[in-house]
C-alpha positions in Angstrom: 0.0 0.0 0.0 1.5 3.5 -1.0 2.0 5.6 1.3 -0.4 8.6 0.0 -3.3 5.9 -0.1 -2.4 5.3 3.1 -2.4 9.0 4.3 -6.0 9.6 2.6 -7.3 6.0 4.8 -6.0 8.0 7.8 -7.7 11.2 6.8 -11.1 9.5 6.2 -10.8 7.6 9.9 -10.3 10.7 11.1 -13.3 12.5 9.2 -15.6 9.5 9.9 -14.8 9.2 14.1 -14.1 12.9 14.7 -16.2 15.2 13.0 -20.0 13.4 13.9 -19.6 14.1 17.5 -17.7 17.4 17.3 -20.2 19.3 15.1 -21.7 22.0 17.0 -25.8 22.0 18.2 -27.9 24.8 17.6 -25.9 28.2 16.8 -25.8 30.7 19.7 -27.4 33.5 19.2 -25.3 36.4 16.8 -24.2 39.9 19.0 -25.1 43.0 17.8 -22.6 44.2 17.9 -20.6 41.8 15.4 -20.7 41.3 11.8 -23.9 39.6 10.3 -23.3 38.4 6.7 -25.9 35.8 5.1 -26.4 33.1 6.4 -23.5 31.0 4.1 -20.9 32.5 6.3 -20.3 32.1 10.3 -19.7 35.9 11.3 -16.8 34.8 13.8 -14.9 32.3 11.5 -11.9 33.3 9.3 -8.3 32.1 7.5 -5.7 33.7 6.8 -5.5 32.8 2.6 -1.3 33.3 2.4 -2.0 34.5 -1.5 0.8 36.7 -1.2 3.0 35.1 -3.5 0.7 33.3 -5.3 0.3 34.7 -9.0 -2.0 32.5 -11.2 -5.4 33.5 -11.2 -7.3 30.4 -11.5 -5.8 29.5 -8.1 -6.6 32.9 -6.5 -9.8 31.9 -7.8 -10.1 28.5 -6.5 -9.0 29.5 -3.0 -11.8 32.1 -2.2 -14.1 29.6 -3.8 -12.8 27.5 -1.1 -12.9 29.3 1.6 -16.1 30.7 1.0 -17.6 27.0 0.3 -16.1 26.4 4.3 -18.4 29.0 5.9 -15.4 31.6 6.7 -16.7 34.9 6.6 -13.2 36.8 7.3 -10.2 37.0 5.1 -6.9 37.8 6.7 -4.4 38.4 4.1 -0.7 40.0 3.7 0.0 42.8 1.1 3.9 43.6 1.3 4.6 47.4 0.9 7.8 46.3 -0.7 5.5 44.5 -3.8 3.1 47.4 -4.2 5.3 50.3 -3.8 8.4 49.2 -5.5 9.8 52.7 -5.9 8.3 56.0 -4.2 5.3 57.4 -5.3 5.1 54.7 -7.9 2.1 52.0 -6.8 1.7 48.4 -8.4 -2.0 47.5 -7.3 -2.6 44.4 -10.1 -2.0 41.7 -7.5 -3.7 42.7 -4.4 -6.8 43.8 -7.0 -6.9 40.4 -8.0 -6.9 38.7 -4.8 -9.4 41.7 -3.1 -11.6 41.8 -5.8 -11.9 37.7 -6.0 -12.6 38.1 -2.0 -15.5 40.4 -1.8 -17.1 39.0 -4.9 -17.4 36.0 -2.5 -18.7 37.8 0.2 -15.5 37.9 2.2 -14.2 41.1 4.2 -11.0 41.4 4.1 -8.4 42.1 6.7 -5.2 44.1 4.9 -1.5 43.1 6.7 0.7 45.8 5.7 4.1 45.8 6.1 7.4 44.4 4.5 9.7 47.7 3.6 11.3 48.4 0.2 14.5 48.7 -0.6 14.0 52.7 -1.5 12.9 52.9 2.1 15.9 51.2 4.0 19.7 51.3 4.3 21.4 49.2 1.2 21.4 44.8 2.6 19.4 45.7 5.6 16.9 43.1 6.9 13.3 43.9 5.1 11.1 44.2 8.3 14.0 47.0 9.4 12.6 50.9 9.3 13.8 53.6 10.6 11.7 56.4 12.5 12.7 58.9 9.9 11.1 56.6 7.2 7.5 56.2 9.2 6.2 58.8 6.8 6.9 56.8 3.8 5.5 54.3 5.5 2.0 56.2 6.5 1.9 57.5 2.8 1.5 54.3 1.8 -1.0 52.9 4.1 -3.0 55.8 3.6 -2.9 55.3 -0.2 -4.0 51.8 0.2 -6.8 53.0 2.0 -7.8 55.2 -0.2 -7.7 52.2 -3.1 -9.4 50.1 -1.7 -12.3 52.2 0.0 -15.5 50.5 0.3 -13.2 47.1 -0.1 -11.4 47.1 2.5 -12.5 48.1 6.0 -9.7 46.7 8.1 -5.7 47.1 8.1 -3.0 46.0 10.4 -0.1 48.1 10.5 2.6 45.9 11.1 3.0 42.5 12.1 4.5 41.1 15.5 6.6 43.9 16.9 7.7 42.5 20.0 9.8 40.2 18.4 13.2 41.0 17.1 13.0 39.5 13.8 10.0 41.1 12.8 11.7 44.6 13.8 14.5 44.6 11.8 16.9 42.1 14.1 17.0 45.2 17.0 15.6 45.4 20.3 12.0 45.9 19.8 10.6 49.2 21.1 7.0 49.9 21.9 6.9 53.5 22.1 8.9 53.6 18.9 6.3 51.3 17.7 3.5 53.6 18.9 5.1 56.6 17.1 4.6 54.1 14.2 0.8 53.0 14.9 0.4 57.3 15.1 1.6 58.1 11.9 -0.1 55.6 10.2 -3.7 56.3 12.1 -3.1 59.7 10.9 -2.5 59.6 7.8 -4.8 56.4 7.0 -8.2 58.5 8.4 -7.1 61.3 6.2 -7.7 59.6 3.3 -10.6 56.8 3.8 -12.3 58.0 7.6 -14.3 54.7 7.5 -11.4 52.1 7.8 -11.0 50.3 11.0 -7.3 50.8 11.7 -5.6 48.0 13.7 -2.7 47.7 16.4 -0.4 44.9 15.4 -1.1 41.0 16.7 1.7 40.5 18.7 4.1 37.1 19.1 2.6 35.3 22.0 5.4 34.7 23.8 7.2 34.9 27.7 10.4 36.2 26.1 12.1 39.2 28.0 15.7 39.0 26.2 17.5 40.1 23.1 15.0 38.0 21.1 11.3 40.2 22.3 8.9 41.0 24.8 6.0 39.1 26.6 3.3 40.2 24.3 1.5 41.6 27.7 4.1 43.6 28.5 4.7 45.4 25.4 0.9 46.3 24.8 0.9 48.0 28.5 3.8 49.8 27.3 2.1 50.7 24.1 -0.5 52.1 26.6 2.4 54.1 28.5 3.3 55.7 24.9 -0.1 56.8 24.5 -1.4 54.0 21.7 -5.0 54.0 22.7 -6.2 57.0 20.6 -4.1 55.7 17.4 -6.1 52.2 16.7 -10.0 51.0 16.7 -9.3 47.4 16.7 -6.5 45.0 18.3 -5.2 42.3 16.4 -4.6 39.6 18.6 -2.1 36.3 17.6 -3.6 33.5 19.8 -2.2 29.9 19.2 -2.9 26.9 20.7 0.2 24.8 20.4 -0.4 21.7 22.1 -3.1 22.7 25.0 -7.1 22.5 23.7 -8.5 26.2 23.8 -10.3 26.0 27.4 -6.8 25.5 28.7 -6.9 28.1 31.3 -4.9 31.5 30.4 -2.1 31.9 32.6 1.0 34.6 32.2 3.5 31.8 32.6 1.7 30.0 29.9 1.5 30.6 25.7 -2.3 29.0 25.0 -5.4 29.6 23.0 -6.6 31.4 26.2 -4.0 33.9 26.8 -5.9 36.2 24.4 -8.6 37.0 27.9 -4.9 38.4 29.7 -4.4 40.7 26.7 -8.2 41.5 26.6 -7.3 42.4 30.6 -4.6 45.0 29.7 -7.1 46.6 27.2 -9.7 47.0 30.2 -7.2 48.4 32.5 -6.1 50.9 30.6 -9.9 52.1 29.6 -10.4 50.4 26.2 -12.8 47.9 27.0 -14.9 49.0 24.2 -12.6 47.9 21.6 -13.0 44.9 19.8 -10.3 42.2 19.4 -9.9 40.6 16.0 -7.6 37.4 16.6 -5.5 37.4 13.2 -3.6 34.0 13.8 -4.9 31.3 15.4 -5.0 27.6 15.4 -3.3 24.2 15.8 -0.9 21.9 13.5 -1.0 18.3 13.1 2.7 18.0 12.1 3.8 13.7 13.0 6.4 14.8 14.6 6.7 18.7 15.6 7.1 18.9 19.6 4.1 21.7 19.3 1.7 19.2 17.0 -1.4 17.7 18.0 -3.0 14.8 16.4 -5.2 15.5 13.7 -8.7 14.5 15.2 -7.9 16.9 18.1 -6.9 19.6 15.6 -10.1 19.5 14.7 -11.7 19.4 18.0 -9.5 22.4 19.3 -10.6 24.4 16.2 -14.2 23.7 16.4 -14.0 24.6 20.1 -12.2 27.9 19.8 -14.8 29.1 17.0 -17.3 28.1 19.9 -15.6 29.4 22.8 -15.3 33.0 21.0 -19.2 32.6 20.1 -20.4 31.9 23.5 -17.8 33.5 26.2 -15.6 36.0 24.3 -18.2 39.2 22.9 -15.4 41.5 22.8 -13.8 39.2 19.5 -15.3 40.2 17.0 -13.3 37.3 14.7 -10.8 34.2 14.8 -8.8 33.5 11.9 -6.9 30.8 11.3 -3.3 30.4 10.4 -3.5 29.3 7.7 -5.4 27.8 4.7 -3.1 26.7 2.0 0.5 27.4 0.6 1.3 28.5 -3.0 4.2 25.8 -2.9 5.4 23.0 0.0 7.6 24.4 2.7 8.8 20.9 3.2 8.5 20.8 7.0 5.8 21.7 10.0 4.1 24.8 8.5 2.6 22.6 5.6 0.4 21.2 8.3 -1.2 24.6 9.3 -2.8 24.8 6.0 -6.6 23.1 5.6 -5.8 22.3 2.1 -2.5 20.9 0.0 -1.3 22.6 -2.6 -3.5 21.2 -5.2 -6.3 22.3 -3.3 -7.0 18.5 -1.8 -9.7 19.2 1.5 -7.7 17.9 4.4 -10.0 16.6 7.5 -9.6 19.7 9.1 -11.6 21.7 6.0 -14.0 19.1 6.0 -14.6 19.3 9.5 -15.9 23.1 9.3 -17.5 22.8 5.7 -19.6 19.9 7.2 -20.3 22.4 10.2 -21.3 24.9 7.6 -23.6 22.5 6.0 -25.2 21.7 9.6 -26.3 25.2 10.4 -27.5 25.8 7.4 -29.9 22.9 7.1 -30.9 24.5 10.8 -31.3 27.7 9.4 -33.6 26.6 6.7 -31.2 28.1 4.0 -29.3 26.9 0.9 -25.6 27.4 0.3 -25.2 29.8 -2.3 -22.6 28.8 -4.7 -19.7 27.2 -3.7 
């Protein structure tokens, strides 16, 4: 027996024992206060698509046909300003229309990562996640001309991406207030230009560092607060893996989990901004054989279900959970293939089938067909 027929007996043991139980009753009733698309999308659930480098169109296509067809409602998705500003003042917009207007011809709201900096914007063979204060300007001109592209398209963007880790500042000590000067200019110049966008803090890297390599995640958002942050975002993008504990694992500061993401919600309530909404940008669990943070496959699916549930039922101040992430333009060859929910050839793994089946359930309790798909 070959080794991929055995993988795909696995797979349907898994979909067969795991998902029949798992699936989800009668869906709690929808907040207010959240998102309330038709009925073919869960407000809460998203992926983040990783179409970044992915340039034929037929699979930019398939993949929001996809991801639509699993109920997600939310599209998390990474547009480097190093690809769409490849010189100053001069804006290359083809690929990121492509994949945005593929999105919300699905139904799918997009959440816009920006950052990545040009070579024009940084010193000759620096590291591209390096920019300099003097540079945030160039930086805020460009956020704040994506805005004003994609109005009415895009109502969310994420300035930055995990500054409280080292690589992801340029490989130097990471710097909140520096950071917050970053998050200011950006606010700024992004409500110029399109008033209506929600503008969002960076997710940060959950993590318990306190060395050269970052900062607990906790403690660099309260001293975002000290730098005077909370008038320059609307929304707080949250990174809130799972790793190897299920999701009602309880939060703890001495612990990375699924759970942690009710300690950062605590720093925003101490510091006055309980009336912000999280959006949790990463999320999710991988079902690697042999990766010390993987879980098994039929309790991937379990966790993921559970988290979807638990930010239904006990978390109103999320407005979303995204998961990390649904399929790869090419194999990476180790663990991150097995955070995608489909291969590269756009074969369902258990874990799609698992919330595309839970899809199909609360529709049939909602008395409505699925549209398309």
């Amino acid at each position: 027996m070959s080794k991929t027929l055995r993988r795909a007996i696995a797979y349907l043991v898994v979909l067969a024992v795991v998902i029949a139980p798992i699936l989800p009753g009668p869906t709690p009733p929808r907040s207010m206060d959240r998102a309330s698309p038709d009925w073919s999308h869960d407000p809460i659930l998203g992926v983040h698509g990783r179409m970044t480098d992915e340039v034929e169109q037929w699979k930019i296509d398939r993949t929001v046909e996809m991801i639509d067809s699993m109920g997600a409602y939310w599209l998390v998705e990474y547009f480097p300003w190093a690809y769409l500003e490849p010189s100053k003042g001069h804006f290359d917009w083809g690929h990121a229309d492509t994949v945005i207007n593929a999105a919300v011809a699905r139904g799918l709201k997009v959440i816009a990562r920006l950052d990545m900096v040009p070579d024009w914007a940084r010193p000759e063979g620096s590291p591209s996640r390096l920019l300099t204060e003097d540079r945030y300007p160039d930086y805020a001109e460009f956020a704040a001309a994506f805005a004003a592209h994609y109005r009415g398209l895009v109502d969310d963007i994420i300035v930055w991406n995990e500054p409280n880790v080292n690589i992801e500042w340029g490989y130097r000590p990471v710097d909140p207030a520096s950071y917050t000067k970053l998050l200011k200019a950006a606010y700024v110049a992004i409500k110029a230009a399109n008033p209506g966008v929600s503008v969002m803090a960076a997710g940060l890297a959950p993590t318990l560092d306190t060395g050269e390599w970052g900062l607990s995640d906790l403690v660099y958002l309260q001293r975002m607060y000290d730098a005077g942050a909370a008038p320059y975002f609307d929304k707080l993008a949250v990174h809130a893996y799972g790793w190897r504990s299920p999701p009602d694992d309880p939060a703890s500061p001495e612990r990375v989990n699924f759970a942690r993401t009710e300690l950062v919600h605590q720093v925003m309530v101490a510091n006055g901004d309980e009336g912000k909404r999280i959006a949790i940008t990463e999320s999710g669990w991988n079902d690697h054989p042999r990766w010390t943070k993987a879980v098994r496959p039929a309790q991937r699916i379990q966790y993921s279900l559970r988290a979807v549930e638990k930010v239904a039922t006990e978390w109103p101040w999320v407005e979303s959970v995204s998961f990390w992430n649904f399929r790869l333009p090419k194999e990476a060859r180790n663990y991150n293939d097995d955070f995608t929910f489909v291969s590269v050839d756009f074969r369902p793994k258990p874990i799609y089938e698992a919330f595309r089946q839970r899809t199909e359930k609360l529709l049939r309790q909602s008395g409505q067909p699925k549209e398309g798909g």
